[in-house]
C-alpha positions in Angstrom: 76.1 52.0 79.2 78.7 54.5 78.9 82.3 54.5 80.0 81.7 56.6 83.3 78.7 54.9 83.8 80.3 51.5 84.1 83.3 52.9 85.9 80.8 54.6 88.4 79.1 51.3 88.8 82.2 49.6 89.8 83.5 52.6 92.0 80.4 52.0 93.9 81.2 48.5 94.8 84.3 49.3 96.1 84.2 52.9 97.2 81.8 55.0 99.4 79.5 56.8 97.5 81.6 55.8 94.2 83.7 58.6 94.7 86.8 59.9 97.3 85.4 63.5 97.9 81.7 63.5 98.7 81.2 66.6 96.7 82.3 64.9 93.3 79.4 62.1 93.9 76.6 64.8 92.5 74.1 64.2 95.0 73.7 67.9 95.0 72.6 68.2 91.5 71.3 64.4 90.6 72.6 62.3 88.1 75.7 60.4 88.0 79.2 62.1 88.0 80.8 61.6 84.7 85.4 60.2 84.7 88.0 62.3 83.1 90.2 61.0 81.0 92.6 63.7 80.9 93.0 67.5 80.9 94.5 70.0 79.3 94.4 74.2 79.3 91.0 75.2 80.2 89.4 71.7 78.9 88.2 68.6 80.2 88.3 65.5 78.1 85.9 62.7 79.3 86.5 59.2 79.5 83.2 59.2 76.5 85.1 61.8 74.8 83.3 64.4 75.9 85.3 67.7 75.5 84.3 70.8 77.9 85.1 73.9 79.3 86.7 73.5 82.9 85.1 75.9 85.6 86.2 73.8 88.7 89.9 73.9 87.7 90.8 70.8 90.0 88.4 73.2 92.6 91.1 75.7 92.2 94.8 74.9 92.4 94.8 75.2 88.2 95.3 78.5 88.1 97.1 78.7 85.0 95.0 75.6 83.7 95.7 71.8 83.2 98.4 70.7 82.9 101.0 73.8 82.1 104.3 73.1 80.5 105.9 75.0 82.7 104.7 72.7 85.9 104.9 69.3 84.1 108.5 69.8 83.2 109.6 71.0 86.5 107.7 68.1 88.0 109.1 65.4 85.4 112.7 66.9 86.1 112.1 66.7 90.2 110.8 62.8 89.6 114.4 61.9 88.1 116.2 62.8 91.4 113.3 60.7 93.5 109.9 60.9 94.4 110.4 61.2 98.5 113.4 61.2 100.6 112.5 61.7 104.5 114.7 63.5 104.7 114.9 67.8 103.8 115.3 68.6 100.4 116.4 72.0 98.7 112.5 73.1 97.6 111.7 73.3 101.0 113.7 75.4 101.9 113.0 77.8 98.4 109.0 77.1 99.0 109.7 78.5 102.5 111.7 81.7 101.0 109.3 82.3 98.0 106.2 82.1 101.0 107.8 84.7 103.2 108.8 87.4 100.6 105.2 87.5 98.7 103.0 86.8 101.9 104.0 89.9 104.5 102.4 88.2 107.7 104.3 84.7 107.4 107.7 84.8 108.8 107.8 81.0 109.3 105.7 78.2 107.5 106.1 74.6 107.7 105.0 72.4 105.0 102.2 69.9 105.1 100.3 67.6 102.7 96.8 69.3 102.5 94.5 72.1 103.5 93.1 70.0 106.2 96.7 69.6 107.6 96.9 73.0 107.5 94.2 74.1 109.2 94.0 71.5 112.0 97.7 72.5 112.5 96.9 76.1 112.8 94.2 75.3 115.5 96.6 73.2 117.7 99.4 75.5 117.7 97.0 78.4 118.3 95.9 77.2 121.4 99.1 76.0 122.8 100.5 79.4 121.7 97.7 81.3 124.0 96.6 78.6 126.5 93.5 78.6 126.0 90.9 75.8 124.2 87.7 77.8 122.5 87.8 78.2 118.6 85.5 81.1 117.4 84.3 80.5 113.4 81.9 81.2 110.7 78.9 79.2 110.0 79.2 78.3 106.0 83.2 78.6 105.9 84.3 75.3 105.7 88.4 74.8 106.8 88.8 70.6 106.0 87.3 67.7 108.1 88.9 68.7 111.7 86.8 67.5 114.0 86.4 70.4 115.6 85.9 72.5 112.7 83.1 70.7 111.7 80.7 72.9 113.0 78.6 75.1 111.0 80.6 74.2 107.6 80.3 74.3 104.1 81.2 72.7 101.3 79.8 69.2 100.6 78.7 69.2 103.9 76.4 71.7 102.9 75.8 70.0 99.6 74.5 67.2 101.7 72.6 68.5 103.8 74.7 67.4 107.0 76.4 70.9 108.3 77.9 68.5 111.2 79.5 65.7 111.0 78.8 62.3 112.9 82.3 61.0 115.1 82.7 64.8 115.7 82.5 64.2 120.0 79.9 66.5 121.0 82.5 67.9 124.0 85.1 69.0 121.4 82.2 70.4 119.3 81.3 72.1 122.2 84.9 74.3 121.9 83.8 75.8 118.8 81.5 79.0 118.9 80.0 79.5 115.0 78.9 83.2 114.2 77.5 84.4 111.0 80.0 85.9 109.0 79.7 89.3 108.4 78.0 89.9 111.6 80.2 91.9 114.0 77.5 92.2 116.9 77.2 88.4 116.9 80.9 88.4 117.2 81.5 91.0 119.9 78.4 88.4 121.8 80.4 85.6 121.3 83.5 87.4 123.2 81.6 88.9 125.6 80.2 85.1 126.4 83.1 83.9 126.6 85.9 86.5 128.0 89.6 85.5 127.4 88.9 81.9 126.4 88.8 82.2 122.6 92.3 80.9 121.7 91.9 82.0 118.2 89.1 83.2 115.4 89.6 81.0 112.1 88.0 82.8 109.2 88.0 82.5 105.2 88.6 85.9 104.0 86.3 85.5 101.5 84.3 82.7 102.3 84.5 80.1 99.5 82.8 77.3 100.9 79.5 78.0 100.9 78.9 79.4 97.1 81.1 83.0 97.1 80.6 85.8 99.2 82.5 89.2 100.3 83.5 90.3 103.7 81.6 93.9 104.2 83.7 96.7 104.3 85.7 97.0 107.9 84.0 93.3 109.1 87.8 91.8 108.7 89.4 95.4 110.3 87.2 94.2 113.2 87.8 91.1 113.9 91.8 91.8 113.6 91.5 94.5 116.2 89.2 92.0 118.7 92.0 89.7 117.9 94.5 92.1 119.3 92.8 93.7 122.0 92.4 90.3 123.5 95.5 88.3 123.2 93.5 85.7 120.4 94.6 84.9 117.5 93.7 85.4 113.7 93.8 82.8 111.6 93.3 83.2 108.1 92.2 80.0 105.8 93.7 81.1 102.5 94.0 77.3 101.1 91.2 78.7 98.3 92.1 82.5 97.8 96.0 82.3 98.9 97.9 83.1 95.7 94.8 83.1 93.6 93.2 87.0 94.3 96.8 88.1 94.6 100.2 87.6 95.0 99.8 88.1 98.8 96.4 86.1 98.6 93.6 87.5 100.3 95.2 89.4 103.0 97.0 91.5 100.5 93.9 92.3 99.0 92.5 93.7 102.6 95.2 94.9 103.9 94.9 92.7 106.8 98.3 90.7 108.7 96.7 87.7 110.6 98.7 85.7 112.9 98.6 82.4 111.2 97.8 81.4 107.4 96.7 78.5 106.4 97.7 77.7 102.3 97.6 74.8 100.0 95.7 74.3 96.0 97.9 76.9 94.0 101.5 76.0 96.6 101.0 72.3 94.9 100.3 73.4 91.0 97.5 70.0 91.3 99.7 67.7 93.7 98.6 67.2 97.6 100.3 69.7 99.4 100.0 72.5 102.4 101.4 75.0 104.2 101.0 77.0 107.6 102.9 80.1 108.7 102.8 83.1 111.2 104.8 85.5 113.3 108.3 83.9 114.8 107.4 83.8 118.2 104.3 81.5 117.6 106.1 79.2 115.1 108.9 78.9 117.5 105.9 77.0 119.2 106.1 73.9 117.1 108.8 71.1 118.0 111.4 70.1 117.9 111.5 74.0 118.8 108.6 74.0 121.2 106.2 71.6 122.6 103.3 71.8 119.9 103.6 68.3 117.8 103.1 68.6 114.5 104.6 66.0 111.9 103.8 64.6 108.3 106.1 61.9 106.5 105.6 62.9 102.9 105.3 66.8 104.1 107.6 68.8 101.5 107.3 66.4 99.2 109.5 67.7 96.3 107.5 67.0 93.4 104.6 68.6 94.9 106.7 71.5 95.8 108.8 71.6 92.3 105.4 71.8 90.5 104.0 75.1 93.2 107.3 76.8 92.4 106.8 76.1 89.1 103.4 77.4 89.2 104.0 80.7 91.2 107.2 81.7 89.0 105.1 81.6 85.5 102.4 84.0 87.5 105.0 86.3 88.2 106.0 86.4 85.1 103.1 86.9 82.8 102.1 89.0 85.6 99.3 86.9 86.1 97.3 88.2 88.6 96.1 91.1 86.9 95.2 89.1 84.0 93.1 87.3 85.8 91.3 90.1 87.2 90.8 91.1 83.7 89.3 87.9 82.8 87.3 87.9 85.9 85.7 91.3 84.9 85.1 90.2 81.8 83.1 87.1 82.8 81.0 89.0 85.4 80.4 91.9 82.8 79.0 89.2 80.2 76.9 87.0 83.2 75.5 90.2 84.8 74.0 90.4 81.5 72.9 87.2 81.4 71.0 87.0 83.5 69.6 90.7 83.8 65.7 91.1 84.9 66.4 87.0 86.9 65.7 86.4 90.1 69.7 85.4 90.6 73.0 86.8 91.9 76.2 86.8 90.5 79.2 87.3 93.3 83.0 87.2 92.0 86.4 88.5 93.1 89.8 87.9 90.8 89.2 85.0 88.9 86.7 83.4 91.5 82.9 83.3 90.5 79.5 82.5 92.2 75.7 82.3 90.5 73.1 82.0 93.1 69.4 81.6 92.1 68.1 83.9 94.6 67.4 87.5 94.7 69.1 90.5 96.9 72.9 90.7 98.6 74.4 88.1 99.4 76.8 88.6 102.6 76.5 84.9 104.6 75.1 81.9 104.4 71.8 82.1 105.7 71.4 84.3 102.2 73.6 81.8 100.7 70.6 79.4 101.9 67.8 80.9 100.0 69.1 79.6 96.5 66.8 77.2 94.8 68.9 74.6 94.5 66.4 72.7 91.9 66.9 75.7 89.4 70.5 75.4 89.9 70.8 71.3 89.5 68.5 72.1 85.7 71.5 75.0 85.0 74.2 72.6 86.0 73.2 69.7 84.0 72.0 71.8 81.0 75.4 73.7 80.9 76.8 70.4 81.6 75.4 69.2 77.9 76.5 72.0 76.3 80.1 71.6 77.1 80.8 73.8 80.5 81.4 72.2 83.3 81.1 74.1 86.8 80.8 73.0 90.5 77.9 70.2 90.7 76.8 72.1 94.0 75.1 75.5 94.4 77.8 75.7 97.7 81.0 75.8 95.3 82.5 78.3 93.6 84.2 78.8 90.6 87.7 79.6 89.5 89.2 80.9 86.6 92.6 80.2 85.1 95.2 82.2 82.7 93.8 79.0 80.2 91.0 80.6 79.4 90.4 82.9 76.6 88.2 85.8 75.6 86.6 83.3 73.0 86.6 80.7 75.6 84.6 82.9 78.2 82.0 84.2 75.6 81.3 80.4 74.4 80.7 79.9 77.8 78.4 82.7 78.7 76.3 82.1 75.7 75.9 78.4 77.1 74.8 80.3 80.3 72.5 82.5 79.0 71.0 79.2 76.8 70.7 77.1 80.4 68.9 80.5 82.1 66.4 80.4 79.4 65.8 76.9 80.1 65.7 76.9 83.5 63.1 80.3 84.1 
């Protein structure tokens, strides 16, 4: 028996499903997830010594790899003046400043402890903000486990099969209208439906959840105007592409100023950590200012937030987001060839990446759906072998870092192009 096999048996005694994020359990792919021992750059280093290529970068906040010197000093330096006060500290206040100046549409933000945080946050202050109860999303664009954002998600609840969640109270489900994404007539029905009573739409730019696809050209003009013409609100969830496809994230990309943002991965350089943050007037919403409760006892914890400012200062200055566009082309130039004349599509934007074994466009999730999922478990777990490790789910995507080299991304491609030959 290996070592993660044993560790795996025990975590199964005394853990659901072995593992504390259901995606990491590989019931997507088969098999048994393997236990890192440590990380470093670009590279995983199992706990059976198994080196490997790193694709899922901590499923994104790594952006400029494992473990950075940069990051672990400031973090180290942070941990000799405490871990946690309770009280404010100075890196608030800085994380707050550094937020506002590189993301337009934030004038406030408030600090939390996780995406899920975040989002849940944005929901509740956007309907005390308007009055008004009904949440419009996307089907496949998964925002955290808020109940009532559990409807039509992604992620592992894709993975397994279970789109909606039990203990989700079928009245607050009812709150939430899910459209496709992409699909503006399906969104202008959804308003019609229901005239004045959407207190906000919550949307992933670029939906990340459910493998990687793109918002068409003018689908996320649309929904800003909708938003506008009819007092709702527009919530971006930019936990995944916030500070990863640009300094702006997502919105800077687009050209879009939403009314709320939701943030968190790359703001925590690998520690827990959140953020939300809008216009004024709807921040002055939350107490003690206003009468939308909102409170977290570890929320800008300052190692979290020494290690995101850390993180965010070395990408401004190896001016890293258009190195990893460079590296992102790169990689989709090499696996377009790959897999040339193969009933599969390759989707990326920045540094984040998508392989779907399925032919034609792929714009929302019902085409996200149509990717044989036994092809992909074979390419995982023969990739897997050869040293590259990406998501163990068809419904994840892939990300990137400034870690990874030219020679780094070719040894990986050829291990793709070996697993496609295996695979078709």
């Amino acid at each position: 028996m290996t070592a993660s096999e044993h560790l795996f048996e025990s975590a199964l005694r005394r853990i659901p499903g072995g593992v504390n994020s259901p995606v990491r359990a590989f019931r997507g792919v088969g098999g048994q997830p393997f236990f890192t021992k440590s990380a470093k750059g670009c590279r995983l280093t199992t706990v059976d010594g198994q080196e490997m290529i790193d694709y899922v970068g901590t499923w994104g906040p790594a952006i400029l790899g494992h473990a950075p010197e940069p990051v672990v000093s400031a973090v180290r330096e942070a941990a000799t003046h405490g871990l946690s006060f309770g009280t404010p500290n100075p890196l608030e206040v800085e994380m707050a400043e550094t937020i506002c100046r590189l993301v337009p549409s934030v004038e406030k933000v408030r600090m939390v402890n996780s995406g899920t945080e975040a989002t849940m946050s944005c929901v509740r202050l956007a309907r005390g903000f308007t009055g008004r109860d009904k949440i419009l999303k996307f089907e496949g664009c998964y925002h955290g486990h808020v109940d009532s954002l559990l409807v039509n998600a992604g992620s592992g609840a894709l993975t397994h099969g279970t789109p909606d969640s039990a203990g989700v109270p079928v009245a607050l489900a009812r709150l939430t209208v899910a459209v496709p994404f992409n699909d503006l007539d399906a969104v202008r029905a959804a308003f019609a439906a229901n005239p004045r009573e959407f207190a906000a739409i919550i949307v992933e730019p670029v939906p990340a959840n459910a493998g990687l696809y793109l918002p068409e050209p003018g689908f996320l003009e649309e929904l800003e105007k909708l938003c506008r013409d009819s007092g709702t609100l527009l919530i971006f969830d930019e936990v995944m592409t916030g500070f990863r496809l640009a300094r702006g994230g997502a919105q800077e990309v687009f050209g879009i100023r939403p009314d709320l943002t939701a943030l968190g991965k790359v703001i925590g350089g690998g520690l827990p950590v959140g953020a939300f943050g809008g216009r004024t007037e709807i921040m002055g919403q939350l107490s003690p200012d206003g009468p939308v409760y909102q409170a977290g006892t570890l929320s800008g914890n300052p190692l979290a937030l020494a290690a995101g400012l850390a993180q965010i200062r070395e990408l401004e200055r190896l001016d890293g987001w258009a190195r990893l566009e460079e590296s992102g082309a790169r990689f989709e130039t090499l696996a377009q060839e790959a897999t040339r004349g193969l009933p599969c599509s390759f989707r990326r934007i920045g540094s984040m990446f998508c392989l779907y074994f399925c032919e034609g466009p792929v714009v929302r999730l019902s085409d996200a759906m149509r990717s044989d999922r036994a092809k992909f478990a074979k390419f995982f777990h023969r990739c897997l072998a050869d040293g590259v490790y990406f998501a163990p789910s068809q419904f994840e995507s892939g990300f990137l870092s400034l870690a990874h080299t030219d020679a780094d991304i070719d040894e990986s491609v050829r291990v793709v192009a070996t697993a496609l030959a295996g695979v078709f």
